[in-house]
LUMRO-342676 format. One record per atom (N, C-alpha, C, CB): residue number from 1; atom name; x, y, z. Coordinates in steps of 0.02 Angstrom, whole numbers, plus 50000, padded with zeros to 5 digits. Glycine has a CB too. Example, Ala and Ser with C-alpha at 12.3 -4.5 7.8 and 13.67 -1.06 7.14 Angstrom:
BEGIN
NODE pos site X Y Z
NODE 1 N 50660 49716 50390;
NODE 1 CA 50615 49775 50390;
NODE 1 C 50660 49835 50390;
NODE 1 CB 50565 49776 50452;
NODE 2 N 50642 49888 50354;
NODE 2 CA 50684 49947 50357;
NODE 2 C 50645 50002 50394;
NODE 2 CB 50704 49970 50286;
! end
This chain:
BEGIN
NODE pos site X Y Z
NODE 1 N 54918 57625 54253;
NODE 1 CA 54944 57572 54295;
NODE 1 C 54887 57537 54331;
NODE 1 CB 54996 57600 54345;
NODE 2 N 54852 57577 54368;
NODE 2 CA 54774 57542 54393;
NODE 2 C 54739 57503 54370;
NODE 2 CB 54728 57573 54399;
NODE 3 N 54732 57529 54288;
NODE 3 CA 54709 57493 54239;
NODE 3 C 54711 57433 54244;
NODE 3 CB 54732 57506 54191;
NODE 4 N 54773 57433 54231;
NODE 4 CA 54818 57366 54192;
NODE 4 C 54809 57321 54262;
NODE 4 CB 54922 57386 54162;
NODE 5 N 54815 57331 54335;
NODE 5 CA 54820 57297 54370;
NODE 5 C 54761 57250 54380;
NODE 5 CB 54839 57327 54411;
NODE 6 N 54704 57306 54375;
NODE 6 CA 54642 57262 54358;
NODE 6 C 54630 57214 54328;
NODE 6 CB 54608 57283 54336;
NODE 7 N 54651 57238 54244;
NODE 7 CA 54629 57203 54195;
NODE 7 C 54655 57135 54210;
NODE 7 CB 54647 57232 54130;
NODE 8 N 54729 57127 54238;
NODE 8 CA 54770 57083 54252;
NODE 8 C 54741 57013 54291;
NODE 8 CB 54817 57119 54286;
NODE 9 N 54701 57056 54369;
NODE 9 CA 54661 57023 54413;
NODE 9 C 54601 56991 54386;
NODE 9 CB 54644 57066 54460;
NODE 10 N 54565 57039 54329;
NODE 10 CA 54507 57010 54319;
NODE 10 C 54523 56942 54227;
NODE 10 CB 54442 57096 54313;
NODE 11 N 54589 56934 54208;
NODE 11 CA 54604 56893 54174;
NODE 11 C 54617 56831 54202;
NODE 11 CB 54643 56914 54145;
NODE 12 N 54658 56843 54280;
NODE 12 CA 54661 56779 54316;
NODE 12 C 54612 56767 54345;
NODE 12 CB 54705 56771 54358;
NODE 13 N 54555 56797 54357;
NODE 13 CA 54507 56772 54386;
NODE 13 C 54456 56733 54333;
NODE 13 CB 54478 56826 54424;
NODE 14 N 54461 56769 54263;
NODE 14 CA 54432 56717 54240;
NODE 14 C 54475 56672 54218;
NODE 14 CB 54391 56730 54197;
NODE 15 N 54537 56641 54225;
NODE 15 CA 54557 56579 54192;
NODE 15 C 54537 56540 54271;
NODE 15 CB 54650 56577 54155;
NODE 16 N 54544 56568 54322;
NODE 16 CA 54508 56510 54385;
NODE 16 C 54469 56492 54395;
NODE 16 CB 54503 56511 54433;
NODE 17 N 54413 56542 54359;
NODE 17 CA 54356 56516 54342;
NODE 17 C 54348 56466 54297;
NODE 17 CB 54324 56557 54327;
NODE 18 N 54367 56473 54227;
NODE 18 CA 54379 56412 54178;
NODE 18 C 54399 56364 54211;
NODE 18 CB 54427 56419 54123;
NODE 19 N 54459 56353 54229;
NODE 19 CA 54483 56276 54254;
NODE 19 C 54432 56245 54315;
NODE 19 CB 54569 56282 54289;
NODE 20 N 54410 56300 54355;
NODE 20 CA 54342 56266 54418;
NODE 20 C 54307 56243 54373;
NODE 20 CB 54288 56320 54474;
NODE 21 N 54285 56265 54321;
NODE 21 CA 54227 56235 54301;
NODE 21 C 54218 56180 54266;
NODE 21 CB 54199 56268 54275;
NODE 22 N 54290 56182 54203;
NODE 22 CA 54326 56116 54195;
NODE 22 C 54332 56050 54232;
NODE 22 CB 54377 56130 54194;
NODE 23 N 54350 56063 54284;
NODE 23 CA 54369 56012 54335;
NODE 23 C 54298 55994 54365;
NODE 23 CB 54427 56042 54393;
NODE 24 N 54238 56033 54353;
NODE 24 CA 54173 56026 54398;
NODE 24 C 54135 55974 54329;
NODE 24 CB 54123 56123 54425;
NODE 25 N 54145 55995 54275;
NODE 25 CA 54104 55947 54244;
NODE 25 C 54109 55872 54231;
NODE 25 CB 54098 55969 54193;
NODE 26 N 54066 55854 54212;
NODE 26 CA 54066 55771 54193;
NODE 26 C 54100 55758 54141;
NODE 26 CB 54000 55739 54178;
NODE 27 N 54147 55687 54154;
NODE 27 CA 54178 55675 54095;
NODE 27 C 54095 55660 54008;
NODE 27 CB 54238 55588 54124;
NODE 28 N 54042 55647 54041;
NODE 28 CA 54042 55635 53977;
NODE 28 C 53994 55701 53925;
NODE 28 CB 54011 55558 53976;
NODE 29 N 54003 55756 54004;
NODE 29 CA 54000 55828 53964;
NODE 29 C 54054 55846 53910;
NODE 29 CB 54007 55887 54016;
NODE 30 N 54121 55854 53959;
NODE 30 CA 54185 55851 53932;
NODE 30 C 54192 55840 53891;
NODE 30 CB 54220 55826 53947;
NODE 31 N 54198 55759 53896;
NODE 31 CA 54207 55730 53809;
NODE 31 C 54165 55749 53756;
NODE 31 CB 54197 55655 53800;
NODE 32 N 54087 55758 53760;
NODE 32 CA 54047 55782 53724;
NODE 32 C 54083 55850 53685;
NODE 32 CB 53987 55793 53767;
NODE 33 N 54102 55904 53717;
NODE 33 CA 54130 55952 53705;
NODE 33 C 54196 55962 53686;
NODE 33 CB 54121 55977 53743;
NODE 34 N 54236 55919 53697;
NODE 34 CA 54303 55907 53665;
NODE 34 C 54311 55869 53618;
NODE 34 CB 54344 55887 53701;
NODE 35 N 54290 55806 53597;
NODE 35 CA 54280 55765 53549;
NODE 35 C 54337 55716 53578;
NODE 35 CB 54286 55796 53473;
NODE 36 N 54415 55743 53585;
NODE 36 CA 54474 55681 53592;
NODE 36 C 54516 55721 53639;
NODE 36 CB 54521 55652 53512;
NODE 37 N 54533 55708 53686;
NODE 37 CA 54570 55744 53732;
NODE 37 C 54623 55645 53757;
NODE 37 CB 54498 55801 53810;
NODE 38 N 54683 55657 53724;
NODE 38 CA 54716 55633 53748;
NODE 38 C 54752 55590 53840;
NODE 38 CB 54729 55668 53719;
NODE 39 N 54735 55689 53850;
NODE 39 CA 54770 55669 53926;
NODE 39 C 54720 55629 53980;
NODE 39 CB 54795 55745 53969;
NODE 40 N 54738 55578 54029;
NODE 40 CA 54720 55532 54060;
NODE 40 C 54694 55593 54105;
NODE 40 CB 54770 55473 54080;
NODE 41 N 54651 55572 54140;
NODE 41 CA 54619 55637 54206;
NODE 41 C 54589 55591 54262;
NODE 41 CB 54540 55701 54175;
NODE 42 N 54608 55635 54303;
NODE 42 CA 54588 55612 54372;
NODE 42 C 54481 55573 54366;
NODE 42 CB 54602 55708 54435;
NODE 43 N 54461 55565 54378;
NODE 43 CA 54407 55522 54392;
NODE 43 C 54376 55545 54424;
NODE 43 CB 54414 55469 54413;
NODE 44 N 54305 55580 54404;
NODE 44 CA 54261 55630 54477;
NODE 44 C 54238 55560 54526;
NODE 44 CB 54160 55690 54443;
NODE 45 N 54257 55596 54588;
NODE 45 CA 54230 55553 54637;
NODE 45 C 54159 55501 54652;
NODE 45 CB 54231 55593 54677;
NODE 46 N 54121 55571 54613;
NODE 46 CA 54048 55529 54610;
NODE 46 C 54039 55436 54564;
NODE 46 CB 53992 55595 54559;
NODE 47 N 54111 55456 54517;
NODE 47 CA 54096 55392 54451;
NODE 47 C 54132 55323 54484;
NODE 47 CB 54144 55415 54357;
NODE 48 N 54159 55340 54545;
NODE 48 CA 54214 55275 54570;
NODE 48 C 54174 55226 54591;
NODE 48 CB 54268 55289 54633;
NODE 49 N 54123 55212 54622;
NODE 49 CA 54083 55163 54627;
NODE 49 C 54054 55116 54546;
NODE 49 CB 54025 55199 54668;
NODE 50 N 54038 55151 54495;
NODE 50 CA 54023 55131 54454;
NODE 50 C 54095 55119 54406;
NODE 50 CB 53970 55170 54437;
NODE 51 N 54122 55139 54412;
NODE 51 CA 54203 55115 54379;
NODE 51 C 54235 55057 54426;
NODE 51 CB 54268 55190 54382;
NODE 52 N 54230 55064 54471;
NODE 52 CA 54245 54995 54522;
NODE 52 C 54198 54902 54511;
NODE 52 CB 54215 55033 54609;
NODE 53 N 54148 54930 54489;
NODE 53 CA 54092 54880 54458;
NODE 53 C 54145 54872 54370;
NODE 53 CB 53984 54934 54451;
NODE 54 N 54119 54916 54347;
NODE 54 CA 54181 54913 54278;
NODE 54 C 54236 54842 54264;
NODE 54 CB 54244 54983 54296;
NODE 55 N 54266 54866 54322;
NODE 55 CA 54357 54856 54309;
NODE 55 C 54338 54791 54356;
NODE 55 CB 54435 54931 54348;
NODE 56 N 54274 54755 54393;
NODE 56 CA 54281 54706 54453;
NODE 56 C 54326 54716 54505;
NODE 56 CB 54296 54645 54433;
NODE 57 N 54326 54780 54523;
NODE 57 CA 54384 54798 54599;
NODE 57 C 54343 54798 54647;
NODE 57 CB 54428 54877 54608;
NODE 58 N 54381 54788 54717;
NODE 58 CA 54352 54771 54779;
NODE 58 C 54311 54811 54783;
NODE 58 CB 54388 54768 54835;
NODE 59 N 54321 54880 54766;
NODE 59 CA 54292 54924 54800;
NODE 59 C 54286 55016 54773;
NODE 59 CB 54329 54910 54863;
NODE 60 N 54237 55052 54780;
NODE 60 CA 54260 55127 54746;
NODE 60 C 54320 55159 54757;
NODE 60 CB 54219 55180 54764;
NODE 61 N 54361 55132 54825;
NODE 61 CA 54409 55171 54843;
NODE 61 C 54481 55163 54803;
NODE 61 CB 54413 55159 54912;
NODE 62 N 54490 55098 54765;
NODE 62 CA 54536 55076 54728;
NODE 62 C 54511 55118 54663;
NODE 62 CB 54543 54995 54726;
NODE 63 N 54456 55113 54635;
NODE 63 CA 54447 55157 54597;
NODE 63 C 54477 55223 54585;
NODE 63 CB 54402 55160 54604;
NODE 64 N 54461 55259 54626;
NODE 64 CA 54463 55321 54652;
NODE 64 C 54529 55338 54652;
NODE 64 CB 54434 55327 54713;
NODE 65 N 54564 55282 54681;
NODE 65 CA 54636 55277 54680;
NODE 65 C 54675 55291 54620;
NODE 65 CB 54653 55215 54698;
NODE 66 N 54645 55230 54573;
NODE 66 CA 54691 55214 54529;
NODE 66 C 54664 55220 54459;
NODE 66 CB 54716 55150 54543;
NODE 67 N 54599 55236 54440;
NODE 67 CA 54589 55256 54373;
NODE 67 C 54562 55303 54337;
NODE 67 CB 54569 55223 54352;
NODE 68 N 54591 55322 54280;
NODE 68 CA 54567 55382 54251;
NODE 68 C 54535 55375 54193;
NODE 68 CB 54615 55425 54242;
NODE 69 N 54527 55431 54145;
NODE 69 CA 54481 55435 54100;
NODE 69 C 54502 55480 54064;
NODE 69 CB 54422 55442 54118;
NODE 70 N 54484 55471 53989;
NODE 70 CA 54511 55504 53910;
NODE 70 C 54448 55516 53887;
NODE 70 CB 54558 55451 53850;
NODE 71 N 54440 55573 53831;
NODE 71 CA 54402 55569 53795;
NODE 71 C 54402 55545 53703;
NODE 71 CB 54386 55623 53814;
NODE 72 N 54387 55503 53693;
NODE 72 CA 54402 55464 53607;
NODE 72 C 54327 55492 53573;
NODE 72 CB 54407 55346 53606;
NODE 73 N 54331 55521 53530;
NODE 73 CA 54264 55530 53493;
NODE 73 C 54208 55566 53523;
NODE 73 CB 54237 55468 53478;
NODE 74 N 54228 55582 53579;
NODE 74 CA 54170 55615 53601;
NODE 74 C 54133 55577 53675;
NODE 74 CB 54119 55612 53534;
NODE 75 N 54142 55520 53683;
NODE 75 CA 54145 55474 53729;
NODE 75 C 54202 55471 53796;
NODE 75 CB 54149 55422 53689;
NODE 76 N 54166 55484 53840;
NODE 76 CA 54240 55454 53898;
NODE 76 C 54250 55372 53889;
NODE 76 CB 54218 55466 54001;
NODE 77 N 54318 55358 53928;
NODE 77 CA 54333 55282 53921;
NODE 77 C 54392 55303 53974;
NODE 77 CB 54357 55242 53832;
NODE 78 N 54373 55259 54027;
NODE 78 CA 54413 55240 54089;
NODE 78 C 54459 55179 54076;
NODE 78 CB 54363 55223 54149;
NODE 79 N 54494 55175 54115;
NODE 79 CA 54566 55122 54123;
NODE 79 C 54584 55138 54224;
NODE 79 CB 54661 55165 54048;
NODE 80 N 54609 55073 54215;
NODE 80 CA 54634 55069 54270;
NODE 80 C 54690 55064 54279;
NODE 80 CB 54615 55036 54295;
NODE 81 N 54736 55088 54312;
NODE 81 CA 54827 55102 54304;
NODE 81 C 54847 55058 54352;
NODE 81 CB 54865 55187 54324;
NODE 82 N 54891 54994 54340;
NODE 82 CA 54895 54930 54364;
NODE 82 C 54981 54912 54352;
NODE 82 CB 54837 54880 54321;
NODE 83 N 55023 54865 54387;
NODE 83 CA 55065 54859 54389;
NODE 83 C 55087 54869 54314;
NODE 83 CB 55072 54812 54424;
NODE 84 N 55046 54823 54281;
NODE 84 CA 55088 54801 54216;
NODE 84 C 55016 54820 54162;
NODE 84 CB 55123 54697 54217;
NODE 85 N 54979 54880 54182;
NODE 85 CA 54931 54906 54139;
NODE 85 C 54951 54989 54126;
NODE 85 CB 54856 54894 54176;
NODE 86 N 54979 54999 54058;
NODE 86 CA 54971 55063 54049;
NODE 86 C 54913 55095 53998;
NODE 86 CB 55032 55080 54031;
NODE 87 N 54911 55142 54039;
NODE 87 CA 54845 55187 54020;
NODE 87 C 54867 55236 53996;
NODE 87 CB 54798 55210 54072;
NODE 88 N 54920 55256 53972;
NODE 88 CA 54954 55322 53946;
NODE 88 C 54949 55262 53844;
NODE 88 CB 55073 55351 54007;
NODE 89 N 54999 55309 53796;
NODE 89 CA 54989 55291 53725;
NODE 89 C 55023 55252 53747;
NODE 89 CB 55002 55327 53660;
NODE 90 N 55030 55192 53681;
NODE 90 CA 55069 55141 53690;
NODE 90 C 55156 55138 53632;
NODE 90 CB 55009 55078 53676;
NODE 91 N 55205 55142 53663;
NODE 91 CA 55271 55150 53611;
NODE 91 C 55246 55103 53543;
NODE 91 CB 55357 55114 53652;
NODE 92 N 55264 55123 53518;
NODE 92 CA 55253 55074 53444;
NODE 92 C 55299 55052 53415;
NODE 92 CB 55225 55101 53387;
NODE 93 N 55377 55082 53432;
NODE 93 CA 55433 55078 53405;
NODE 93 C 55474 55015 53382;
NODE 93 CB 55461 55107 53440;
NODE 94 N 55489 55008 53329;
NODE 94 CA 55528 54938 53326;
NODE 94 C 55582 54937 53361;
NODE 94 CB 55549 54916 53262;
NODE 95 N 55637 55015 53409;
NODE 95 CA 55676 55014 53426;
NODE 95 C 55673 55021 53499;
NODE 95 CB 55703 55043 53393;
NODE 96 N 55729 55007 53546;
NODE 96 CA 55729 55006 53602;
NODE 96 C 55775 55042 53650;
NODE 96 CB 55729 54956 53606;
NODE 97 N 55825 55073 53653;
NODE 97 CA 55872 55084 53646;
NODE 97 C 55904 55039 53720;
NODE 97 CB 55875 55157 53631;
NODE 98 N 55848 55033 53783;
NODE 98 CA 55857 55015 53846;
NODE 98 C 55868 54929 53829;
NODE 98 CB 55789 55042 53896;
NODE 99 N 55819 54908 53770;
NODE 99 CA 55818 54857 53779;
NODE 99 C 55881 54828 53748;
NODE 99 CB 55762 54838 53764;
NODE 100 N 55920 54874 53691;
NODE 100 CA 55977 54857 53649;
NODE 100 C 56034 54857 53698;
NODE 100 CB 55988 54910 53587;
NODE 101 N 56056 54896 53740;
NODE 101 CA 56081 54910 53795;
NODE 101 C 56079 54836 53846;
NODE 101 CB 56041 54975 53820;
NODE 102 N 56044 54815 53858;
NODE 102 CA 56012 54766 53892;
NODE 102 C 56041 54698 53871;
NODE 102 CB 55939 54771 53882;
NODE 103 N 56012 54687 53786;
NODE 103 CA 56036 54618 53762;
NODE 103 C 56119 54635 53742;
NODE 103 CB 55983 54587 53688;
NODE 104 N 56143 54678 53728;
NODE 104 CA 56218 54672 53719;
NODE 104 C 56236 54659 53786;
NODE 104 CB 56256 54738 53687;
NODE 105 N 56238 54681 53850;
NODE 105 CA 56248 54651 53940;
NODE 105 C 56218 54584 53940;
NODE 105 CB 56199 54702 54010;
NODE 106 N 56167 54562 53902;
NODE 106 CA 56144 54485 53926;
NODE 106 C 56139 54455 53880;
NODE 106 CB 56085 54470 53961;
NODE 107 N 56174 54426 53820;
NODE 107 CA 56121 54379 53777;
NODE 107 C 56090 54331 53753;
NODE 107 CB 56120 54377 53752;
NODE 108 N 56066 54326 53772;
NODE 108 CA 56007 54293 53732;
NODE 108 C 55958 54286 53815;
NODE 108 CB 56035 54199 53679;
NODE 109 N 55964 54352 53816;
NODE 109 CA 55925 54366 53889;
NODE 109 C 55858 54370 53886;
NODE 109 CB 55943 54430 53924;
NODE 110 N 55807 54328 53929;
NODE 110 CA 55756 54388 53942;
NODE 110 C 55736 54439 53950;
NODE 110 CB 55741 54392 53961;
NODE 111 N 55699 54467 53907;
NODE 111 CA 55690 54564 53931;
NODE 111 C 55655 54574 53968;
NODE 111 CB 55665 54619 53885;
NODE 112 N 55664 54597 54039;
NODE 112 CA 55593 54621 54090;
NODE 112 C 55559 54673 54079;
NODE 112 CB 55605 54637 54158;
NODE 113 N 55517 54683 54083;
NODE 113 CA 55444 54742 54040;
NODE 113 C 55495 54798 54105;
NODE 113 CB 55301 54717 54063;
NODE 114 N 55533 54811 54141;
NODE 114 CA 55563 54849 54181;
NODE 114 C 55625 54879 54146;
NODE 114 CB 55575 54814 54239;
NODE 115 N 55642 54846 54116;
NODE 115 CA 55679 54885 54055;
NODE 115 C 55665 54883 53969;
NODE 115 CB 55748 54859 54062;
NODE 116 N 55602 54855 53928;
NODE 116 CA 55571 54872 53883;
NODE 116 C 55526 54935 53914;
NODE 116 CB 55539 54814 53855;
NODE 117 N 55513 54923 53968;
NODE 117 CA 55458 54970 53988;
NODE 117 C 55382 54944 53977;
NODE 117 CB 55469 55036 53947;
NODE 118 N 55332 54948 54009;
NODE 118 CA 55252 54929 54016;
NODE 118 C 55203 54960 53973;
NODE 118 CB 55226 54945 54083;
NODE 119 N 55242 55037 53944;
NODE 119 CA 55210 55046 53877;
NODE 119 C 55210 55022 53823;
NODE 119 CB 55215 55084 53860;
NODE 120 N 55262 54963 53801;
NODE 120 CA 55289 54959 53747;
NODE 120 C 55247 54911 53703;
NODE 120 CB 55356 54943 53757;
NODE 121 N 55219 54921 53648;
NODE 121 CA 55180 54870 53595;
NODE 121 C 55216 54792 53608;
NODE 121 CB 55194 54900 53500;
NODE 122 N 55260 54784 53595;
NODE 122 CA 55303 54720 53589;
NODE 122 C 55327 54696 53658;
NODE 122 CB 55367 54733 53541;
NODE 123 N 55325 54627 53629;
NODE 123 CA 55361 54576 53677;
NODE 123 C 55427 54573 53639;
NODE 123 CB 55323 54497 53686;
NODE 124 N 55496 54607 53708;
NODE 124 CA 55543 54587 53672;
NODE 124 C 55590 54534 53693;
NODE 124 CB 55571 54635 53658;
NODE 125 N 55651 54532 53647;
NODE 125 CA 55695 54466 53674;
NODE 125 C 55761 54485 53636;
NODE 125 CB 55661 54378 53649;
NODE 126 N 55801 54441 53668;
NODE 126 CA 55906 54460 53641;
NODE 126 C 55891 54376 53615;
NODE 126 CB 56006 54480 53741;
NODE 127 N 55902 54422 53527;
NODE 127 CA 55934 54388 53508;
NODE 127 C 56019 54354 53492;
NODE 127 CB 55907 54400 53484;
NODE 128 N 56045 54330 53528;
NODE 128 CA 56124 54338 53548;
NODE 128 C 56130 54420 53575;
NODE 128 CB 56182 54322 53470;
NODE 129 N 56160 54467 53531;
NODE 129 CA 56149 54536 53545;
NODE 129 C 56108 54582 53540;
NODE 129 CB 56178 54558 53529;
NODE 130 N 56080 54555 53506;
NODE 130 CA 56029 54589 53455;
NODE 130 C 55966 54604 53511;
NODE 130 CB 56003 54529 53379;
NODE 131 N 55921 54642 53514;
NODE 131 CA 55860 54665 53541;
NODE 131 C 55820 54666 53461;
NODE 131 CB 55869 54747 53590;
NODE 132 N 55770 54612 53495;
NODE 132 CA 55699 54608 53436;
NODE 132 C 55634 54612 53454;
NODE 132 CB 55691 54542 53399;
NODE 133 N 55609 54628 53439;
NODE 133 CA 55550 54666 53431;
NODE 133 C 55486 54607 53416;
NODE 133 CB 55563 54724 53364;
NODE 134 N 55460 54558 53454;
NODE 134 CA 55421 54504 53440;
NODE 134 C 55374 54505 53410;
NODE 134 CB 55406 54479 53479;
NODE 135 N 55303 54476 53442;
NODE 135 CA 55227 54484 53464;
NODE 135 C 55198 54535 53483;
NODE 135 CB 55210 54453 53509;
NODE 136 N 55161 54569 53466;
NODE 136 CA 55113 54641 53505;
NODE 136 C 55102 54616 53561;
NODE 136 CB 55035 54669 53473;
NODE 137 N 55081 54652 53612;
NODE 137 CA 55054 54632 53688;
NODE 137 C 55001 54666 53670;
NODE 137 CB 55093 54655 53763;
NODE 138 N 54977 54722 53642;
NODE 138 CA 54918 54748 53631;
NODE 138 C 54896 54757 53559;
NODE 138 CB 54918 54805 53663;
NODE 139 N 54824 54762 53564;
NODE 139 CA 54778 54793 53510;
NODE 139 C 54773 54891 53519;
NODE 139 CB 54689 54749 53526;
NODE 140 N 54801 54916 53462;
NODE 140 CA 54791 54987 53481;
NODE 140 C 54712 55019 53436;
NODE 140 CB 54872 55033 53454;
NODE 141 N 54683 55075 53484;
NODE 141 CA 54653 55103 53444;
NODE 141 C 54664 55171 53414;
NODE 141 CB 54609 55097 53465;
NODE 142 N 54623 55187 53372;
NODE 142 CA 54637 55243 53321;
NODE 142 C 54697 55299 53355;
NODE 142 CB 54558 55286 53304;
NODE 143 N 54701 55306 53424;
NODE 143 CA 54716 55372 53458;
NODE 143 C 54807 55328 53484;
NODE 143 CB 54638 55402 53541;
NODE 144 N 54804 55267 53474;
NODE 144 CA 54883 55227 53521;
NODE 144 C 54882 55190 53576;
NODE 144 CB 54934 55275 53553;
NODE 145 N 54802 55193 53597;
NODE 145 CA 54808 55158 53683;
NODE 145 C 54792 55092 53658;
NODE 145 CB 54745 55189 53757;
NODE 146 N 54805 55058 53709;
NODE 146 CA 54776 54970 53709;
NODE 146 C 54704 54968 53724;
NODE 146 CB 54813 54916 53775;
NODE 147 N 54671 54932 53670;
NODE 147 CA 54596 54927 53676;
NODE 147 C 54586 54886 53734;
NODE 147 CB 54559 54897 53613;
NODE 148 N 54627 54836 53748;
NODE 148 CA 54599 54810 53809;
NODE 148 C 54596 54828 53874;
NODE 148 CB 54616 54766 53815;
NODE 149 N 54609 54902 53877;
NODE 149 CA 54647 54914 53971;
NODE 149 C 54586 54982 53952;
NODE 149 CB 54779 54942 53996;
NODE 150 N 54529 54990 53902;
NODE 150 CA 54490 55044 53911;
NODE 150 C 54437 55043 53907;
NODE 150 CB 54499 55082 53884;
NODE 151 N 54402 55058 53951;
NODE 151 CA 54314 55036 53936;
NODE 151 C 54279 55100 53946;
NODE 151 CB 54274 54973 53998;
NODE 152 N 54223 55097 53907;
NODE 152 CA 54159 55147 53908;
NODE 152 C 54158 55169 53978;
NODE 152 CB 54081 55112 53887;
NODE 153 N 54141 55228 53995;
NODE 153 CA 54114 55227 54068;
NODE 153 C 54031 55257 54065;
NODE 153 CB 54170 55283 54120;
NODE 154 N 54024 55203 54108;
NODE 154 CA 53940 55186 54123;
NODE 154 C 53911 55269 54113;
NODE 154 CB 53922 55147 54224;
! end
């Protein structure tokens, strides 16, 4: 039983160790070492001044605020998370179900990106009932995000 209690303590101690150290390195250690890590991550404090230059924001503190960072290839690439900027993948779907919902209640309605949603590839619109699927709003790259809402970080 002693044993085991140990072994237990010294397993969680090293996964707290892993994640401190995780969280301590540089994204473009990180990425180096991961190659493609999907999930968006918080932004080390030190990079918000130079991501604030990036994105032309007032200031590091909006930075700091509001943008994160992925790893694609081995490279970090920051985005800034903005009313009508998503930084998560982008839907690709020809279907909608909010927006089908939507143009049968209105048609030949405008669709507000509040019910297509701000991820969504397409500009949509009611046709009489119909929900269609327009114009891209974005360019995706290899991984689903919009090339335009992601830049290198310095």
């Amino acid at each position: 039983m002693r044993h085991r209690f140990g072994a237990t303590a010294l397993a969680l101690l090293a996964i707290a160790s892993a994640a401190a150290q995780a969280k301590a390195e540089q994204p473009a250690d990180y990425c180096r070492r991961v190659g493609n890590d999907d999930a968006p991550r918080d932004l080390p404090p030190d990079m918000a001044p130079a991501v604030a230059k990036l994105f032309e924001l007032s200031g590091p503190e909006e930075a700091a605020d509001a943008a994160v960072y992925r790893c694609a290839g081995g490279k970090p690439l920051a985005c800034y998370v903005g009313a009508n900027l998503p930084c998560a993948k982008i839907a690709t779907s020809r279907t909608n179900e909010a927006v089908s919902r939507y143009c049968r209640e209105n048609p030949g309605g405008t669709v507000p990106a509040a019910v297509s949603g701000h991820d969504t590839l397409f500009e949509w619109r009611c046709v009489g009932k119909d929900a269609l699927a327009g114009k891209p709003l974005w360019h995706l790259d290899a991984r689903g995000f919009a090339i335009e809402l992601w830049k290198p970080l310095p």
